[in-house]
C-alpha positions as CSV (number, residue, x, y, z in Angstrom):
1,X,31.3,-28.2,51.0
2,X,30.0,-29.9,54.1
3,X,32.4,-28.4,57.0
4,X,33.1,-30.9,60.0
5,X,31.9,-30.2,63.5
6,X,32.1,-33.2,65.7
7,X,28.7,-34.8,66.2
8,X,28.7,-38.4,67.9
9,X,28.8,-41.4,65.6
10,X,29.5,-39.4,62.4
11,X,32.5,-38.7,60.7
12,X,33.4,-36.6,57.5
13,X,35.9,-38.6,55.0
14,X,38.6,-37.0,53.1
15,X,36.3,-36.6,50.2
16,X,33.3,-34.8,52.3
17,X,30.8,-37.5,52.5
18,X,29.6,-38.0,56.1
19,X,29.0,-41.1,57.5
20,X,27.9,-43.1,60.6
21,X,30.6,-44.4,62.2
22,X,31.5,-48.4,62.0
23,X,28.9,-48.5,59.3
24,X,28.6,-48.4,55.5
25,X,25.9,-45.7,56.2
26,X,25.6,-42.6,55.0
27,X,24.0,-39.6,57.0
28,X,21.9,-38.8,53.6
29,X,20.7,-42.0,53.5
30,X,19.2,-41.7,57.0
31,X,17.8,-37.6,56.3
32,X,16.0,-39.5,53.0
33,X,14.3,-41.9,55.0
34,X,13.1,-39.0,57.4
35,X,12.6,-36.6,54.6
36,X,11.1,-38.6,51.6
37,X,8.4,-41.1,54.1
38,X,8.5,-39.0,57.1
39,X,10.0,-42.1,59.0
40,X,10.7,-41.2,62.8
41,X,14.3,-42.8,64.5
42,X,12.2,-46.1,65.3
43,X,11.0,-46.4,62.0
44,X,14.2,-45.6,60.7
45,X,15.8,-48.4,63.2
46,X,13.1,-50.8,61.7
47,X,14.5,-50.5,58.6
48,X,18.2,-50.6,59.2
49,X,18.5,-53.1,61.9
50,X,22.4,-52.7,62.1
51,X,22.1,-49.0,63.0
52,X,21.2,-48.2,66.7
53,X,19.5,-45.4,67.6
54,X,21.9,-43.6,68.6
55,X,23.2,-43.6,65.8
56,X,20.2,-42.5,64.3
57,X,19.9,-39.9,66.3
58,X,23.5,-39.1,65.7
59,X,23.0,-38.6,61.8
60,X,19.6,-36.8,62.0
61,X,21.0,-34.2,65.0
62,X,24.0,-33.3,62.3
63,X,21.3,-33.4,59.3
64,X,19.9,-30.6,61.6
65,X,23.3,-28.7,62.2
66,X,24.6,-28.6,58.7
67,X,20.9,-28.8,57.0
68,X,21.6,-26.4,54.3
69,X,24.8,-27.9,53.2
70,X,23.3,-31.3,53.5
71,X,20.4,-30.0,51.4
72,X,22.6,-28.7,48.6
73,X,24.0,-31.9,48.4
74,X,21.0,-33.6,47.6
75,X,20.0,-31.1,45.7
76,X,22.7,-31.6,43.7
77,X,22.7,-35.4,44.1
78,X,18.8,-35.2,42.2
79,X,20.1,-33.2,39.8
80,X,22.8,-35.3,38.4
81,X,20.7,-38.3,38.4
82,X,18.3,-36.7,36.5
83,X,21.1,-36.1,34.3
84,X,22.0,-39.4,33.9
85,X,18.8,-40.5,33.5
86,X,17.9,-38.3,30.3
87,X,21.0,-39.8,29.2
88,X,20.1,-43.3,29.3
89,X,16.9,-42.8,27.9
90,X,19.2,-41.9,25.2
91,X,18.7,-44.4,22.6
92,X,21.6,-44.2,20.9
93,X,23.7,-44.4,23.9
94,X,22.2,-47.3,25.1
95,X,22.9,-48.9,22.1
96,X,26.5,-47.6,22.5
97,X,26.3,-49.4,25.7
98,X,24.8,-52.2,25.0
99,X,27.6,-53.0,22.2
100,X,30.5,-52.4,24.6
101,X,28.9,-54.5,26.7
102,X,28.9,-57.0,24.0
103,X,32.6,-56.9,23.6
104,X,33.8,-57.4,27.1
């Protein structure tokens, strides 16, 4: 589990998901953009005009401090949607789906 130190404009939620503060951000989604296209802060601010810099900044600086928690979390994060994807490659669970869909 992620442990909370205090980093500015991030806070940990009661269920340990950290997040930038006054946004619907989360700091994984900011460590993705840095870790799967190499995007710097300003890249990062291109792309998510409603985050400042700082707050940038904020997310990648506690990325940093907790990295291998944050890490295990993806990790784990990859492996369950590769789980989930096996599963609806699933045939007959999409059918399965497909029909309860069909009756709502």
């Amino acid at each position: 589990m992620i442990r909370a130190t205090p980093t500015a404009h991030i806070h940990l939620d009661d269920r340990g998901v950290v997040w930038i503060d006054d946004t619907n951000v989360k700091v994984v989604e900011v460590v993705l953009d840095k870790l799967a296209h190499g995007s710097s802060p300003e890249e990062i601010h291109f792309q998510h005009p409603n985050l400042s810099l700082a707050q940038i900044h904020g997310a990648l600086t506690y990325y940093y401090e907790h990295q291998d928690e944050v890490d295990e979390q993806l990790r784990r994060g990859l492996e369950e949607s590769d789980k989930l994807a096996v599963r609806l490659s699933d045939a007959e669970f999409r059918r399965k789906l497909l029909d309860l869909k069909r009756t709502l």
